[in-house]
N, C-alpha and C positions, 0 to 999 in steps of 0.2 A: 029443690030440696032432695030429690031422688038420687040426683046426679050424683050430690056433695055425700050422701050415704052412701051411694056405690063408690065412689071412693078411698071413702074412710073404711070401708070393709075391705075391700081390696089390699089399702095400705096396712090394714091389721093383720090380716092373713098375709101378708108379705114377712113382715116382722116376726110374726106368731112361728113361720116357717125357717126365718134366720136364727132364730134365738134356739129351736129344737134343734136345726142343724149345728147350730156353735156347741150346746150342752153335748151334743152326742161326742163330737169329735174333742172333746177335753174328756170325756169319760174313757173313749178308746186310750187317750194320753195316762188316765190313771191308772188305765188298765194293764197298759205295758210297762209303767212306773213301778206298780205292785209286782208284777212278772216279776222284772229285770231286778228287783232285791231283795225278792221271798230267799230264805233262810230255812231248809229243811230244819226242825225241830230236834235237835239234840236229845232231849228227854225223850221224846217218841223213841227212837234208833238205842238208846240206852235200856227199854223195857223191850228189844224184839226176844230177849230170851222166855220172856210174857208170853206175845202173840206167838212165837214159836211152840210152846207149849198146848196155847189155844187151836193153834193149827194143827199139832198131833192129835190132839184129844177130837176135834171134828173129823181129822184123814181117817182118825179109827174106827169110825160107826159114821164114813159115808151111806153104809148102804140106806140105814134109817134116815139120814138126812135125804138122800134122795126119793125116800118112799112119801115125803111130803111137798114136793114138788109138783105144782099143779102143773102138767102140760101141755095144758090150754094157754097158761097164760102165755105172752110172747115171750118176758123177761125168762121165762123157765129156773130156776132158782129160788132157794128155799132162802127167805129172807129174815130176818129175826131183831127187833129194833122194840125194845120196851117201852120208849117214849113215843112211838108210831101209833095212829092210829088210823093208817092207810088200810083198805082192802088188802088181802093177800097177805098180809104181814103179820109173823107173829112176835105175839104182844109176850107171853112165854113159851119157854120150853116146853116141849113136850114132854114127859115126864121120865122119858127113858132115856133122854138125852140130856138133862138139867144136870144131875150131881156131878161130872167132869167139867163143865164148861162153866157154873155159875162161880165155882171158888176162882175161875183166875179171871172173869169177867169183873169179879170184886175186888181182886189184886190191881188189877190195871185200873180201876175207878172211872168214872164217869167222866174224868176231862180227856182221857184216852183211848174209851171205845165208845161207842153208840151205837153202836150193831155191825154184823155183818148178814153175809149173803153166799151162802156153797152152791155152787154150779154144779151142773149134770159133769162135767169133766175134771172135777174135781177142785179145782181153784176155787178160791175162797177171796172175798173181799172185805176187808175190813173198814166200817166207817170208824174215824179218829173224831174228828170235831167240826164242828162247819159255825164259823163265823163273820160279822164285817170286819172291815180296816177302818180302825178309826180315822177320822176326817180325809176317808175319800170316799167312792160309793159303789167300794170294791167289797162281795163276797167271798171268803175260801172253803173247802169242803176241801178237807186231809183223811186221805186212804192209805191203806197197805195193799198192795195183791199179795196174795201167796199160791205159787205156784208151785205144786210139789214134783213135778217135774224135770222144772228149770229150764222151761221152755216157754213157749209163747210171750214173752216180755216185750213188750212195746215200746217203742221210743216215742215219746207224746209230744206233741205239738201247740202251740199258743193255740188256747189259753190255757193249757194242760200243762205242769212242768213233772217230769219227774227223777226219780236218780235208785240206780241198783243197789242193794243194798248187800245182797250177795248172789248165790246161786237160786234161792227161791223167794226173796222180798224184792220187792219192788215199794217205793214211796213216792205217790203222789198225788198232789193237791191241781184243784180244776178253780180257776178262776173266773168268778160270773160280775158283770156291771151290773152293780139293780138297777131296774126297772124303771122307768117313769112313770107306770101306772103300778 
């Protein structure tokens, strides 16, 4: 009887182990599926004279943006997401920085931004939206950089795609497989 249990446990965790490996490696497949035919967002690249805007109005009053910058933390960046409710993040403006940035935060509306994040060097990160792909068991998360120097632009790499948008935007979206657990 022991024998015939050790067997059948063995042959289950045989199985238990092909079936994780088969899922995984169809998930890689949707994952490079979703890659290979993401479609940068038209209406995003249509409102950058928006973020353009948002991004003057923060270049302006870096200094205060920088003065809340914890530099303990690793991320170092002043992070700002109203729907957050992570440590470190703020939930609002500071009050000396709210009247420029809330009128075009509410121009661009809610399917368009979700926060950003201004760096000690000045660059600024825009989160756009993060959602799944319907019927596969792909994530997206759509960003802007802005880089007011026109430097540092990165050419990103799977599962990262992105595309210039001119001399200071950059667009792009990181693609994640969910999880199994």
């Amino acid at each position: 009887m022991l024998l015939m249990f050790s067997k059948f446990l063995k042959a289950s965790l045989l199985l238990l182990f092909i079936y994780i490996a088969a899922g995984c490696g169809s998930g890689d497949d949707q994952l490079k599926n979703v890659y290979n035919n993401y479609r940068f967002d038209t209406a995003v690249i249509k409102k950058l004279p928006l973020y353009d805007s948002l991004a003057r109005t923060i270049s302006a009053n870096l200094p205060l943006f920088h003065k809340y910058i914890d530099t303990t933390e690793a991320y170092k960046a002043f992070r700002y997401m109203p729907a957050a409710y992570e440590a470190g993040v703020y939930r609002q403006l500071p009050p000396e920085l709210d009247s420029g940035i809330s009128p075009i935060y509410t121009a661009l509306g809610e399917h368009f931004i979700f926060g950003f994040d201004v760096f000690k060097d000045s660059t600024i990160k825009i989160y756009i939206r993060m959602y799944p792909v319907e019927k596969t068991m792909v994530d997206i998360a759509e960003n802007l950089g802005y880089y007011p120097a026109g430097k540092k632009m990165k050419q990103r790499e799977f599962p990262v795609k992105d595309t210039v948008l001119n001399t200071h935007w950059q667009y792009w979206v990181r693609l994640d497989q969910q999880g199994l657990f």
